[in-house]
C-alpha positions as CSV (number, residue, x, y, z in Angstrom):
1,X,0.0,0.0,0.0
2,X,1.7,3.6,-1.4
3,X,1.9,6.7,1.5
4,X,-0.9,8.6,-0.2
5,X,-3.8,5.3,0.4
6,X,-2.2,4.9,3.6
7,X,-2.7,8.8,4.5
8,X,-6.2,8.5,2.9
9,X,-7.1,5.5,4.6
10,X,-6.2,7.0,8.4
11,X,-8.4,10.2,7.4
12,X,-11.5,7.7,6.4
13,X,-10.5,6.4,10.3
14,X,-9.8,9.6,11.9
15,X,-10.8,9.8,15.9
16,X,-10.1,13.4,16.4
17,X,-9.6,16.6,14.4
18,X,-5.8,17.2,15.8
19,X,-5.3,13.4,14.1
20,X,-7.3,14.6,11.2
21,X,-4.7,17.7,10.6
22,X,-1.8,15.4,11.5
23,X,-2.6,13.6,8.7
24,X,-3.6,16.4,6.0
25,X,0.0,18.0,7.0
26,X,1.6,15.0,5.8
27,X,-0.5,14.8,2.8
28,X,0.4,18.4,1.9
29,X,4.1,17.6,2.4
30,X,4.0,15.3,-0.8
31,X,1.9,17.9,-2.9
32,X,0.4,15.5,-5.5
33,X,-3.0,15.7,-7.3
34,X,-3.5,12.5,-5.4
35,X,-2.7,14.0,-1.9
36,X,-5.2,16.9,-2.8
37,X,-7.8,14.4,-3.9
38,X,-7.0,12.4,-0.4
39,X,-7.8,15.9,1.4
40,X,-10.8,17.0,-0.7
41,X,-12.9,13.8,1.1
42,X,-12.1,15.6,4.4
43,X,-13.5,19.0,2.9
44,X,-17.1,18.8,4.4
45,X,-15.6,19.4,7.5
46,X,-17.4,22.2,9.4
47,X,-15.9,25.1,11.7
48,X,-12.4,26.0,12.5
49,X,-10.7,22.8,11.0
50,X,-12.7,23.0,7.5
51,X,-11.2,26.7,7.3
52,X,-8.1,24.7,8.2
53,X,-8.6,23.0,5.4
54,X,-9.3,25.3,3.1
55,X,-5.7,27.2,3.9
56,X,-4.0,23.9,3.2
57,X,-5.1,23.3,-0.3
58,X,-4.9,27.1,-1.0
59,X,-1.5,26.7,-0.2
60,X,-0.9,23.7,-2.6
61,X,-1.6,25.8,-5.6
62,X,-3.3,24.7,-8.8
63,X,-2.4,21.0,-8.2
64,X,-5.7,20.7,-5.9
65,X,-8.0,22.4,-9.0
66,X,-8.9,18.9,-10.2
67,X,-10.1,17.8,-6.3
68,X,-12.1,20.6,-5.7
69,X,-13.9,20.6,-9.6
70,X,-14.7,16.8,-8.3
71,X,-16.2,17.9,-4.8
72,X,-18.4,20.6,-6.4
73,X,-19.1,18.0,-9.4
74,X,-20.0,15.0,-6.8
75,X,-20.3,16.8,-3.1
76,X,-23.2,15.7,-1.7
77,X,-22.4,17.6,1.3
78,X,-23.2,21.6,1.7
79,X,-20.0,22.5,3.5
80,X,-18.0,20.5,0.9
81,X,-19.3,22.2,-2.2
82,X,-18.9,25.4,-0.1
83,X,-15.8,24.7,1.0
84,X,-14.1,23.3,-2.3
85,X,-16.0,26.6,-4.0
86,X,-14.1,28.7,-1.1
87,X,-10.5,27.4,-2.5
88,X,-11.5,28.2,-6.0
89,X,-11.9,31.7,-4.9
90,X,-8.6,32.4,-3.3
91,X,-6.9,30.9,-6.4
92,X,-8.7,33.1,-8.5
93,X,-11.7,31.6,-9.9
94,X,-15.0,34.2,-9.9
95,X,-17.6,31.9,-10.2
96,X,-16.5,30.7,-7.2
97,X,-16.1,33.8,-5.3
98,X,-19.9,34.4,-5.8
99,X,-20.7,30.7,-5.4
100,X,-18.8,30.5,-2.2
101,X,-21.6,32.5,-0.7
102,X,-24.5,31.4,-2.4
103,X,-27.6,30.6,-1.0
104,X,-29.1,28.4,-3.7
105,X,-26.4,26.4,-5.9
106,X,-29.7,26.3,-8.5
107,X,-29.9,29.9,-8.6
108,X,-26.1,30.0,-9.4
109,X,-26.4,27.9,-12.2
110,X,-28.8,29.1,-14.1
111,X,-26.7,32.6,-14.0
112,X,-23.1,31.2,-15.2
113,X,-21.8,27.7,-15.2
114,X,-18.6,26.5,-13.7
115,X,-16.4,27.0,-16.6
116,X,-13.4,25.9,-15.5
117,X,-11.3,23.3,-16.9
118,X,-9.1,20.9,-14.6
119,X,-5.5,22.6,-14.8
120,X,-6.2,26.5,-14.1
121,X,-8.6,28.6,-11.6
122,X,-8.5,32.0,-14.1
């Protein structure tokens, strides 16, 4: 089993949210579309350690665009979408600086579609 499953495994697993951050820093240490994709099924997590989150994969760069396109394609949680629209933002995107705050993802939608494709935010 490679470090990334591993990593991705112990977050399906985790107990606590200083365990759950534990892990995500080592996950950002490698950097990889994979390790972004590993954190992304974290995302829906609420309060301080989902804005925790959020930093993290800001911090990875463009690498995590893919992950968070998948989360907003797939999420079935709220805070996920939310959250994975929230990264967008800081790395530039529009539609996700309004979508990070809407109220109605319908709504949204109907105005402009996510037109983003998997290797830039701009």
């Amino acid at each position: 089993m490679n470090t990334i499953q591993r990593l991705t495994d112990k977050l399906a697993d985790y107990m606590d949210d200083k365990e759950l951050l534990r892990t995500v820093r080592k996950l950002k240490a490698i950097g990889t579309h994979d390790a972004a994709a590993a954190i992304a099924t974290v995302l829906d997590t609420p309060a301080e350690t989902g804005r925790i989150l959020v930093k993290t994969l800001v911090s990875m760069g463009p690498v995590v665009i893919p992950a968070m396109l998948e989360v907003i394609d797939t999420g079935v949680e709220e805070e996920g979408i939310r959250n994975a629209h929230r990264v967008l933002a800081r790395l530039g995107n529009v539609h996700s600086a309004r979508a990070q705050y809407a109220v109605c993802w319908a709504d949204l939608e109907e105005q402009e579609p996510l037109a983003l494709d998997r290797t830039t935010a701009a």
